[in-house]
N, C-alpha and C positions, 0 to 999 in steps of 0.2 A: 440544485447545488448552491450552496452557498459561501463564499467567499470570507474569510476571517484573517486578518493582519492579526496577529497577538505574539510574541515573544515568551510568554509568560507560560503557554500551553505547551510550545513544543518541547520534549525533553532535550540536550545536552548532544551536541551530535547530530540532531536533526533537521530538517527543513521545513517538514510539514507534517501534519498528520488528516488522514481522513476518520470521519467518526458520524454516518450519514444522519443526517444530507448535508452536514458540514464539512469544511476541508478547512483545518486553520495553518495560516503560511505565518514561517517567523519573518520573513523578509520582504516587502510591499513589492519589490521589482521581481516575485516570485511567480505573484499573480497576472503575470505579461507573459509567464514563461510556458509554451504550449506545452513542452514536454512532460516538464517537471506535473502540469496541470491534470494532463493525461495520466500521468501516473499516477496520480489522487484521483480520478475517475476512474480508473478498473479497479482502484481500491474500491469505491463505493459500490460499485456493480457485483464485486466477489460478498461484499457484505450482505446487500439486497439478496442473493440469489442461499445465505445462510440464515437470513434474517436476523441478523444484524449480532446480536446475543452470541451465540454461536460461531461465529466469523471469530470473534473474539478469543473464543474460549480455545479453540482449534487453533488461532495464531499464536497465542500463547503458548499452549501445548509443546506448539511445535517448535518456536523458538526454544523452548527449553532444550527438549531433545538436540536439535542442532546446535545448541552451545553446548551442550556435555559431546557430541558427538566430534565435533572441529575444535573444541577446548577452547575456539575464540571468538567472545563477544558478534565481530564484524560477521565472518564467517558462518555463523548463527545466523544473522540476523538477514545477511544478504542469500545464504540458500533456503529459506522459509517459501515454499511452494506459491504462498500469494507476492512474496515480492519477486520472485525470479519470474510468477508470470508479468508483473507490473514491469518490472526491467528493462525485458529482454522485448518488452511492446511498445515502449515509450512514444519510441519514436514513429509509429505508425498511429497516424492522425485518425485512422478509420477503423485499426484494430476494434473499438467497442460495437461498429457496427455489425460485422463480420463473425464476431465472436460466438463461440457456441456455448450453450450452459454447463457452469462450471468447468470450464476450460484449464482454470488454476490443478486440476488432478493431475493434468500431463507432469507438470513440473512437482508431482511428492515424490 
């Protein structure tokens, strides 16, 4: 994993994005932040286990559907199966170890 400070990458609203084996942070006291860091790691992990293309194409998908379905933006974007699994795991330092493949399907 690699680490990227940039402003310019993340979109509007956000903090960070993973895009493997990158994770770029808009904010440098981001990259101190375990959680938030964690949570850009089971991104990369959900991507790895789609190969990568595909992670894509399915998050997309899916955000869509969930913003036509909650009609808002946030609500889209926060019940999307890869980030409610990255969320609701954040805060478990060990969660990646533990994890079983493709564990993101609980949460569609």
């Amino acid at each position: 994993m690699f680490l990227i400070v940039t402003k310019y990458l993340i979109p509007k609203g956000f903090r960070g994005l993973a895009f493997f084996p990158f994770v770029f942070v808009k904010y440098r006291l981001d990259k101190q932040n375990k959680f938030f860091i964690n949570h850009e790691r089971i991104h990369l992990r959900q991507q790895l286990e789609l190969f990568i293309i595909p992670f894509f194409v399915w998050y997309f998908l899916e955000f869509f559907l969930r913003w036509v379905q909650y009609k808002n933006f946030d609500l889209g974007y926060r019940n999307i199966s890869f980030e409610r699994e990255a969320y609701n795991n954040e805060k478990d330092l060990n969660y990646l170890n533990n994890r079983s493949f493709w564990s993101f399907l609980k949460w569609v």
